[in-house]
C-alpha positions as CSV (number, residue, x, y, z in Angstrom):
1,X,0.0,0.0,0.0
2,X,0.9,3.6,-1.3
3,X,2.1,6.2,2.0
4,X,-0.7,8.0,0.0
5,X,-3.3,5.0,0.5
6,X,-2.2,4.8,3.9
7,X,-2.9,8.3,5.1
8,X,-6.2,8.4,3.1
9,X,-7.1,5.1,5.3
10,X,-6.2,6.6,8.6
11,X,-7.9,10.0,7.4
12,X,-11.0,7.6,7.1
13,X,-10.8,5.8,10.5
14,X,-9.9,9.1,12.2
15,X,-13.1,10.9,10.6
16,X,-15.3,8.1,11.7
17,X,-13.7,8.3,14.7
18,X,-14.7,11.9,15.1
19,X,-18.5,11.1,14.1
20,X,-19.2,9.4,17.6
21,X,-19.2,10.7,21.4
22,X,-18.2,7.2,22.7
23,X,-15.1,4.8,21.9
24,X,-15.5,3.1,18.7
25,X,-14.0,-1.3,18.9
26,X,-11.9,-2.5,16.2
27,X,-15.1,-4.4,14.9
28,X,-17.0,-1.6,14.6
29,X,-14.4,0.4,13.0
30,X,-13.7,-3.0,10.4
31,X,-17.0,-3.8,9.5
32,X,-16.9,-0.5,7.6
33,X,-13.1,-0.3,6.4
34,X,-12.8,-3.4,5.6
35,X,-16.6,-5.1,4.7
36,X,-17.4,-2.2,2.2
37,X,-13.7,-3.5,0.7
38,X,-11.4,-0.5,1.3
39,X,-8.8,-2.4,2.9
40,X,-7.9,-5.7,3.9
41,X,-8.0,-7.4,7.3
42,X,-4.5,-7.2,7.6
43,X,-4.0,-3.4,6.1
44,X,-7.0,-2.5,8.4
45,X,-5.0,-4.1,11.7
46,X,-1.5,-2.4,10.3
47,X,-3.6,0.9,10.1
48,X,-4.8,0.9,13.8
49,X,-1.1,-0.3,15.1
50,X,0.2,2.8,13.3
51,X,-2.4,5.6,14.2
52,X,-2.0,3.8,18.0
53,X,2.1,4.3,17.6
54,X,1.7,7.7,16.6
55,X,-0.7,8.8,19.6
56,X,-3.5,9.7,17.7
57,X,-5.6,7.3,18.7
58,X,-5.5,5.1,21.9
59,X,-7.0,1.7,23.0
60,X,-8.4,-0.1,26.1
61,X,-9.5,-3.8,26.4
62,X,-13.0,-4.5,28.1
63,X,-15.7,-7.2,27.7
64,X,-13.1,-9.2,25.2
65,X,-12.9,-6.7,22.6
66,X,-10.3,-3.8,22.1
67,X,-12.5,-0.3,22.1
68,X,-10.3,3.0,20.4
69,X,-10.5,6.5,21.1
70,X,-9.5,9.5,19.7
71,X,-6.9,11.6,21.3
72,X,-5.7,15.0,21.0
73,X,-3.3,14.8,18.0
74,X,-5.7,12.7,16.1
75,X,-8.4,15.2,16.4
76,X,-5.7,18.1,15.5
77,X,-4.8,15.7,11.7
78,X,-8.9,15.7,11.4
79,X,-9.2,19.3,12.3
80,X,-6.6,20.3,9.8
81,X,-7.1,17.5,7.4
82,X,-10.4,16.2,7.5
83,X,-11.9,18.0,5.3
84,X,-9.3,16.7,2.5
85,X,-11.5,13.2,2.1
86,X,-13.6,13.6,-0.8
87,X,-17.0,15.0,0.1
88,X,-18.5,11.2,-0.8
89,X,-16.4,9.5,1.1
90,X,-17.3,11.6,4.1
91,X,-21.0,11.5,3.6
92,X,-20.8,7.2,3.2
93,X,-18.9,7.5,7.0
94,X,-21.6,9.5,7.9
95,X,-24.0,7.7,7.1
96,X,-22.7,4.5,8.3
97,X,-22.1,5.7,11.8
98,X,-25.9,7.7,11.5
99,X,-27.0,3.6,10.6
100,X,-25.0,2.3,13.4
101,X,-26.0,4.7,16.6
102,X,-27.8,2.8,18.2
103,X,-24.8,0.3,18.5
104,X,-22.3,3.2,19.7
105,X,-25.0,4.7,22.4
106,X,-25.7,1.4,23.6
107,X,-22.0,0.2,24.1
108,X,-21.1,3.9,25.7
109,X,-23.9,3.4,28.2
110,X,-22.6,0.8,30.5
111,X,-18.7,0.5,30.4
112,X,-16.4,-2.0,32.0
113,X,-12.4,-2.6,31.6
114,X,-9.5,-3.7,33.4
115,X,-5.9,-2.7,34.2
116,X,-2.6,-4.3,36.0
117,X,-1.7,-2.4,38.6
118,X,2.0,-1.8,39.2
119,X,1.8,-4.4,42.6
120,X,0.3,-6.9,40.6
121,X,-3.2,-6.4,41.6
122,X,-6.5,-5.2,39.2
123,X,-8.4,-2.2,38.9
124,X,-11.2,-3.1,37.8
125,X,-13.2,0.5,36.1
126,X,-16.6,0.3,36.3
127,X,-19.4,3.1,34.6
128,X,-22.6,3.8,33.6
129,X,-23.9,6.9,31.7
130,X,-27.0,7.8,31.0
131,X,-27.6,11.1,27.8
132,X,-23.8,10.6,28.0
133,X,-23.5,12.2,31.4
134,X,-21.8,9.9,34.2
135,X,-24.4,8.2,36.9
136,X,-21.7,5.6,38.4
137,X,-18.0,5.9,37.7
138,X,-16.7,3.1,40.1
139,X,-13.0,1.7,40.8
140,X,-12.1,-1.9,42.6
141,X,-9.4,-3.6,43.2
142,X,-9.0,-7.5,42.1
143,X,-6.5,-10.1,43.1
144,X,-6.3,-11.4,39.4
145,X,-7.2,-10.8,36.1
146,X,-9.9,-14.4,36.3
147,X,-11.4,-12.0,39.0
148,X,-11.3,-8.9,36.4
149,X,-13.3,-10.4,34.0
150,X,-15.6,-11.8,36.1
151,X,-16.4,-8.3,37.9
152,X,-16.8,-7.1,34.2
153,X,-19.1,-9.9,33.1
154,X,-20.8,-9.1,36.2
155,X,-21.5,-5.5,35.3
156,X,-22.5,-5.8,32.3
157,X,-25.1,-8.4,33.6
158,X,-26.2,-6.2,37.2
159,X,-25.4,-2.9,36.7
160,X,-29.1,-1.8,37.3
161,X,-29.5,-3.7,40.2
162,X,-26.3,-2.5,41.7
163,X,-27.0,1.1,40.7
164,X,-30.2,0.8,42.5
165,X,-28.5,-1.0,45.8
166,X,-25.5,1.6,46.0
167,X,-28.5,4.5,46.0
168,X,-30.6,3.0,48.7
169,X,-27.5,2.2,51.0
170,X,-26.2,5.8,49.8
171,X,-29.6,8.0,50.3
């Protein structure tokens, strides 16, 4: 692939980056790229290692997929590049994204991720937004990562229930 093809490809996941409020996961981001046939599997993987290496993008594991989000250089190159993607090309990631939203809100509602903590322990992060503003932004810390995904799984499966318990024992 062209340096020329390669920009115009990270131009593209960048811009769709940009369309949503909420981290985007490397399926979400593929299923366009590389489903509607502008790159391959393997381009598409090389693409998000490179924009990841060059701080413009940054990613997290949770719930056994690998979710990106923009940072601050990547939204300078869209600010002061974006608008170089053909007008068409634009409007299809638009419209894509505008086909997909109910994905992206859902996913950004309820959020759940682990890290390795420097003494060997897990912090397990746990959140919940609701019109994109924060009800339950929680941290825990786990013995080990079997633990981590469990608390996750967990989450993702009670967070209503132990939303409603923390406000009872809270108020």
């Amino acid at each position: 692939m062209t340096n020329k093809l390669t920009v115009f490809f990270k131009m593209m996941v960048l811009y769709m980056m940009g369309q949503v409020d909420s981290d985007l996961s490397a399926t979400q981001i593929g299923e366009f790229m590389v489903i509607e046939d502008y790159v391959s599997f393997f381009a598409f993987q090389q693409i998000l290692y490179e924009l990841e290496q060059d701080q413009m993008i940054s990613s997290r594991k949770a719930d056994h997929n690998t979710y990106y989000h923009l940072e601050g250089p990547g939204r300078n190159a869209l600010a002061y590049f974006g608008e170089n993607l053909q007008p068409e090309i634009r409007r299809e990631i638009t419209d894509y994204v505008n086909e997909k939203k109910w994905e992206t809100s859902h996913e950004s509602a309820i959020k759940a991720d682990y890290t390795l903590n420097a003494n060997g322990d897990y912090a397990v992060r746990l959140q919940a937004f609701e019109n994109k503003l924060p009800l339950v932004d929680l941290t825990v810390t786990v013995p080990d990562e079997e633990t981590a995904m469990k608390v996750c799984d967990s989450w993702y499966d009670h967070n209503t229930d132990i939303y409603a318990f923390l406000m009872r024992e809270l108020l």
